[in-house]
C-alpha positions in Angstrom: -12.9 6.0 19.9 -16.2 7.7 18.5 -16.9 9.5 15.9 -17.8 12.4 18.4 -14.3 11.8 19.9 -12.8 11.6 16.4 -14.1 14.9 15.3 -13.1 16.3 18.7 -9.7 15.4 17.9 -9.4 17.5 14.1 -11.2 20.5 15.6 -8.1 20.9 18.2 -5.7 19.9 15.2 -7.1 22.7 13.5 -6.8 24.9 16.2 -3.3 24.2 17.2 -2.2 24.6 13.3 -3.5 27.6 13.1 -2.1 29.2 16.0 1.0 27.7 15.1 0.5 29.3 11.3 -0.2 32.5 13.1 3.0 32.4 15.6 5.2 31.8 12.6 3.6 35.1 10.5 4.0 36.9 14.0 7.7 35.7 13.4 7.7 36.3 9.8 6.7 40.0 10.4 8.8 40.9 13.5 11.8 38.2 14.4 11.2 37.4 17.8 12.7 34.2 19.0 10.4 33.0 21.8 7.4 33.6 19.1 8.9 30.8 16.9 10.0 28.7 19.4 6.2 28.3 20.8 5.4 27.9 16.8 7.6 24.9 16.6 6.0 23.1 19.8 3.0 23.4 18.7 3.7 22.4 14.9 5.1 19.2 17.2 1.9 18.9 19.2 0.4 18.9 15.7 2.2 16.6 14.2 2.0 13.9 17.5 -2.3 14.6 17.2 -1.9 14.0 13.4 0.1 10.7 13.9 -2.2 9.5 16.5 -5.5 10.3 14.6 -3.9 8.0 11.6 -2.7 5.2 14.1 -6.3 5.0 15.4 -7.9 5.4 12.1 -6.1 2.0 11.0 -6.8 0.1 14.0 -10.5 0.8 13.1 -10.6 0.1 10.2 -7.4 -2.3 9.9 -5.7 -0.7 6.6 -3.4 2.4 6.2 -5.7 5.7 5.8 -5.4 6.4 2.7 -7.9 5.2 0.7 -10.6 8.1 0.1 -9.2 11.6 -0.6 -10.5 12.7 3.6 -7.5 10.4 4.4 -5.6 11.3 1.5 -5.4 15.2 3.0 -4.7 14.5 6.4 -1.8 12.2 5.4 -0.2 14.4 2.8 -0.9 17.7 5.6 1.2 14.8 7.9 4.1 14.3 5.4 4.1 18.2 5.3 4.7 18.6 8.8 6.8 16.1 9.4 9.3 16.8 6.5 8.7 20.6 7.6 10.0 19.8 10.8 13.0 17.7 9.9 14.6 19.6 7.8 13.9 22.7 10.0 16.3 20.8 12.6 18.9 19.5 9.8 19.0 22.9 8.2 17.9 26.0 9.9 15.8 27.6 7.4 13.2 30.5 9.1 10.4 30.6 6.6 10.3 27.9 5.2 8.4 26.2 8.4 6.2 29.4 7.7 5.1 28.9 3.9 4.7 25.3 3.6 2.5 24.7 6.6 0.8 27.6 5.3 0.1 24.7 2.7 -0.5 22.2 5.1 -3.3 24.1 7.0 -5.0 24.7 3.8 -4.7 20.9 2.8 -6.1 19.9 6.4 -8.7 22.5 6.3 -9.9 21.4 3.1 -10.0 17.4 4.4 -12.6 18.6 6.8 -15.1 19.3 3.7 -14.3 16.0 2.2 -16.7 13.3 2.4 -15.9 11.3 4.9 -18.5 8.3 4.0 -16.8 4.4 5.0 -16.0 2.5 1.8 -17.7 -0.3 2.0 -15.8 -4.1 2.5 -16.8 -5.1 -0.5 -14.9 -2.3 -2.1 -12.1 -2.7 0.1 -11.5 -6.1 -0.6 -11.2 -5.7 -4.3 -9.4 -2.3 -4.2 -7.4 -2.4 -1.3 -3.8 -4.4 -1.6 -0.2 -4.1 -1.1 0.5 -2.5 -4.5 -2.0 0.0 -4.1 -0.9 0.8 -0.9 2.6 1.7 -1.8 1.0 3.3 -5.3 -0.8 6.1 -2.9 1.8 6.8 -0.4 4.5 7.0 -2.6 2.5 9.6 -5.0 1.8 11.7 -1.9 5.1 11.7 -0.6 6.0 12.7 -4.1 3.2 15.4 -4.1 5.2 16.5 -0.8 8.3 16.8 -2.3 7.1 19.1 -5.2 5.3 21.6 -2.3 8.4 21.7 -0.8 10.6 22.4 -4.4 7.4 25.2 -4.6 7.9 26.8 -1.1 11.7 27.0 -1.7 11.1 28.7 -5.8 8.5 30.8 -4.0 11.0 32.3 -1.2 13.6 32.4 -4.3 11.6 34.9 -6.2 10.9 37.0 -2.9 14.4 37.1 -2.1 15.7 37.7 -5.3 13.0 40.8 -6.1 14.3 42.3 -2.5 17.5 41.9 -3.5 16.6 43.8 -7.0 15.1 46.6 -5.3 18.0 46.6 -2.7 16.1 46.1 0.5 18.8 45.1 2.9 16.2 44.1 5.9 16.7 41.5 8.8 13.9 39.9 6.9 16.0 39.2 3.8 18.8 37.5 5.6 16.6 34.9 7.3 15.3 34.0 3.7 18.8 32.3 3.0 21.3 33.0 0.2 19.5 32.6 -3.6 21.9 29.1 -4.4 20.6 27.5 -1.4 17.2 28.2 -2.3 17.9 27.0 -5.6 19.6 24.2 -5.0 17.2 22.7 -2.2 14.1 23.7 -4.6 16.5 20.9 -7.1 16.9 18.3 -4.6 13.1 18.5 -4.0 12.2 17.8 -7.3 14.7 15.5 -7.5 13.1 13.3 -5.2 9.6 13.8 -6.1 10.0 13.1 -9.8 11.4 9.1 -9.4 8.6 8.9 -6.3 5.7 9.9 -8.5 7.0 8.2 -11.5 7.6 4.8 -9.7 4.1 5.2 -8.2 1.9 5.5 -11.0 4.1 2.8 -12.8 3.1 0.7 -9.7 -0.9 2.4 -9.7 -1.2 1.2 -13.8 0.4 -2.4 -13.6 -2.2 -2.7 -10.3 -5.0 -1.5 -12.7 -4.4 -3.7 -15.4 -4.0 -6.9 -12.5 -7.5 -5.8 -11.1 -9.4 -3.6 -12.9 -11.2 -4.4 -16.3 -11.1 -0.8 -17.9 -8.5 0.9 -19.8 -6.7 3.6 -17.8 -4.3 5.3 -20.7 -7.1 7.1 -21.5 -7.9 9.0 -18.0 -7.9 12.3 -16.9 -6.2 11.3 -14.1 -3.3 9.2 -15.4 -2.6 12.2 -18.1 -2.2 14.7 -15.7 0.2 12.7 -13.8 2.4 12.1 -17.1 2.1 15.5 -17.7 3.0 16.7 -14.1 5.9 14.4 -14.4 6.9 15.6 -18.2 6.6 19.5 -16.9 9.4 18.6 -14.1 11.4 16.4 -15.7 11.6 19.2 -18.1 13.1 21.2 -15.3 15.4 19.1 -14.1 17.0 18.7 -17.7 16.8 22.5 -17.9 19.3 22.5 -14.3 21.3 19.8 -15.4 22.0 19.7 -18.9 21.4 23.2 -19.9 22.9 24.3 -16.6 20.1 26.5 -16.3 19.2 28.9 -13.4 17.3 31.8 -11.4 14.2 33.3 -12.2 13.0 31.0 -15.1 13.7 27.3 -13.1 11.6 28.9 -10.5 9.1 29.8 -12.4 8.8 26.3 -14.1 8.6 25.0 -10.3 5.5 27.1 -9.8 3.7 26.4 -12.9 4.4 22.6 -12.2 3.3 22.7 -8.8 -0.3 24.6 -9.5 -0.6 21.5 -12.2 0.2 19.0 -9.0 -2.8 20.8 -7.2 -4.5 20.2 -10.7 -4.3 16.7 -10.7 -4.9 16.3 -6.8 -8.2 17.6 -6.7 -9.7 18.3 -10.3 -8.6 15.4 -12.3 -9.3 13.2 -9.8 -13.0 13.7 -10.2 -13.0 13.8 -13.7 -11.4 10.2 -13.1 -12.9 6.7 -14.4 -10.1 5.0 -12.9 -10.2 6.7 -8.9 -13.9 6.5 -8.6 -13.7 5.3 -4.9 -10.8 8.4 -4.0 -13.8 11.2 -4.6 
């Protein structure tokens, strides 16, 4: 497939997102049944598009897309949709299809502004490997994880003002009870905090193998301890200090605009992820 071809392909990904995106605010505004349904074929028709640009991607290039921060995007706008639509089928949730594809359009939006240049073999060769591999998926499943722990804290603040200010709505109801929200938003960060600690433990030991410069030192790895120090601190603050509502969600937030932090800024302030720029 051409590069033509290739391009072809995202501009209909795009398009299909967002009138998917749109269908579910159309739904988010006005419950209408029909509306969502159409929302969640073409979410699937999206995902299937996604899933076949990143098989063909490695069979041209013969490694898992994820070396350069173009791939990176599309795969963690992938994860996004794919965990969107699981757990949409395990556990009817309305909005939260809604709100974290919201995220995903914007991450596979901004892929399309990425630079898209081929690394080299050369580079390949020496940076490309098993470990590394499993280092980069594993830290943007992680990063997946913790935008799904932010979609559910986000809803848990909306639902908890309406039910401050008393606004019995049909909207309100499909938003889910405030201890499922809280509890999911848990389980999130649950699983994203041993995924991103395991993968930078995996990303440093592969430095050290290959690489010839110190990395305690980098923007990039400091972020990541800190991002993983901010929700560790959360999850102490639920389990130990059995602490809840309002504040837990808030840490969530905060946590999760440091994630975006360390996604984009950090990484090109990076010594050590020179070729994921």
């Amino acid at each position: 497939m051409g590069d033509i071809q290739i391009h072809w392909l995202t501009d209909v990904i795009i398009i299909l997102y967002a009138l998917s995106v749109l269908l579910y605010f159309v739904d988010f505004l006005q419950k209408n049944q029909k509306v969502n349904r159409l929302a969640f074929w073409l979410l699937s028709i999206v995902w299937l598009l996604q899933t076949f640009s990143m098989i063909n991607k490695y069979m041209m290039t013969d490694r898992f897309p994820i070396l350069t921060i173009f791939e990176g995007l599309l795969f963690y706008s992938w994860v996004l949709v794919t965990l969107s639509l699981v757990i949409n089928r395990l556990s009817k949730i309305d909005f939260l299809v809604f709100f974290t594809n919201l995220l995903g359009f914007l991450m596979m939006s901004l892929h399309l502004f990425m630079p898209t240049d081929k690394v080299p073999l050369v580079v390949q060769a020496q940076l490309m490997s098993e470990l590394l591999a499993i280092h980069i998926t594993m830290a943007i499943i992680a990063y997946g994880a913790f935008t799904f722990a932010f979609v559910f804290s986000f809803m848990y603040l909306i639902q908890h003002q309406m039910l401050k200010q008393k606004k019995w709505t049909v909207r309100m109801k499909r938003f889910g009870n405030l201890s499922r929200l809280e509890n999911l938003a848990y389980f999130a960060t649950m699983l994203g905090v041993p995924l991103l600690l395991l993968s930078i433990i995996l990303g440093i030991i592969w430095a050290i193998v290959r690489l010839t410069i110190s990395v305690w030192l980098d923007p990039k790895v400091l972020t990541t301890l800190f991002v993983i120090l901010l929700y560790s601190y959360y999850l102490y603050m639920k389990v130990t200090n059995k602490k809840q509502g309002k504040s837990l969600a808030w840490i969530n937030i905060i946590a999760f605009l440091c994630v975006l932090v360390n996604l984009f800024l950090s990484t090109r302030l990076s010594n050590f992820h020179l070729w994921y720029q």
